[in-house]
Residue, then its C-alpha position, 0 to 999 in steps of 0.5 A: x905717917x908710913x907709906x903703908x898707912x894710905x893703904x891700910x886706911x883704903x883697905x879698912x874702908x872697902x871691907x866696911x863698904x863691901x859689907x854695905x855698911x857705908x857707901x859712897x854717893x855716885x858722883x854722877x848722881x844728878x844734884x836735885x833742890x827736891x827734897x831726897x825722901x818722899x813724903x810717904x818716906x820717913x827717918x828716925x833718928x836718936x842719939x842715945x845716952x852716955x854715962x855724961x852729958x850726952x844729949x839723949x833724944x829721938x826725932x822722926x821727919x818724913x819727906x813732907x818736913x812733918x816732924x816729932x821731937x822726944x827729948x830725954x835726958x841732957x836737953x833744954x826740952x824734954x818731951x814730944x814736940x811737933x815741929x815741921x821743916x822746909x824741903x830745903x832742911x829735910x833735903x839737907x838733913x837726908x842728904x847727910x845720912x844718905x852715904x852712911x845708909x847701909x844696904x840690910x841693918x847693921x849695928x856696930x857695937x861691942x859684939x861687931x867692931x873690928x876694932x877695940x870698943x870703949x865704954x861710956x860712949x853714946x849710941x846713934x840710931x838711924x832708921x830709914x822707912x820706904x814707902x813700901x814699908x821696908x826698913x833699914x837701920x844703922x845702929x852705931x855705939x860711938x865707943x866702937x870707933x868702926x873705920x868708915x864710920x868714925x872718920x864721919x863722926x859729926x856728919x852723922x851725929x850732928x845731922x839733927x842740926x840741919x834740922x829746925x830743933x836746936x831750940x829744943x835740943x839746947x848747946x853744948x855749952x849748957x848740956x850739964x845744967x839740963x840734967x834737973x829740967 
């Protein structure tokens, strides 16, 4: 690796924070076991599909740990589900997506990757509800290996698993033999 290459790699990630796109927790930020959103908060999460075996379903939880799960295509359950979560689990799962909340809605994808988009990739989409009604959303097509983002990969993707669905979702070892259920 070139000396150069330290510098580029700081550069790429401060033009994708000043866009707000992702941003750091303060590190002065008080550690807290209460859960990070409030009950009259919610997050959506999906994971889209790929032209594979990609698992395509859509979560929402709110602060209180009430959640629904709809499974599409790739996964051991198709479908809604209710499920519900301890504080400890939402916290976690909140806590994961929280440096990667943009401050306005941002989509990475083939018309905004300051890089070279590949095809056949799933999409993650996280949307984050305030009490006051407002919205923000990241959506991230995974074949736009955005700097900032693509570092953090399975931070984002796999923040479901903090969440009590593995049952529904299903492993990765089986993903191809979910296709016909």
């Amino acid at each position: 690796m070139s000396r150069l290459s330290p510098i580029l790699i700081a550069f790429a990630l401060s033009a994708c924070m000043q866009d707000g796109a992702v941003t750091e927790p303060a590190s002065d930020a008080p550690a807290t076991s209460e859960t990070p959103i409030a009950s009259g908060e919610r997050i959506a999460f999906s994971l889209e599909p790929c032209f594979g075996f990609c698992p395509d379903f859509e979560l929402e939880i709110d602060g209180s740990g009430r959640g629904t799960y709809d499974g599409q295509n790739f996964v051991l359950q198709r479908g809604r589900h209710d499920f519900s979560a301890s504080a400890e689990e939402v916290a976690a799962f909140a806590e994961r997506l929280a440096p990667f909340r943009p401050a306005q809605d941002t989509s990475y994808g083939y018309d905004n990757c300051d890089v070279p988009v590949y095809t056949d990739a799933p999409s993650v989409r996280i949307t984050w509800f305030g009490e006051d009604g407002n919205r923000t959303e990241l959506n991230w097509y995974l074949g736009c290996r955005q700097p900032g983002l693509v570092e953090h990969e399975g931070t984002i993707t796999e923040a479901w698993e903090e969440l009590p669905i593995g049952h529904l979702v299903g492993s990765d070892e089986d993903r191809a033999s979910y296709r016909d259920r």
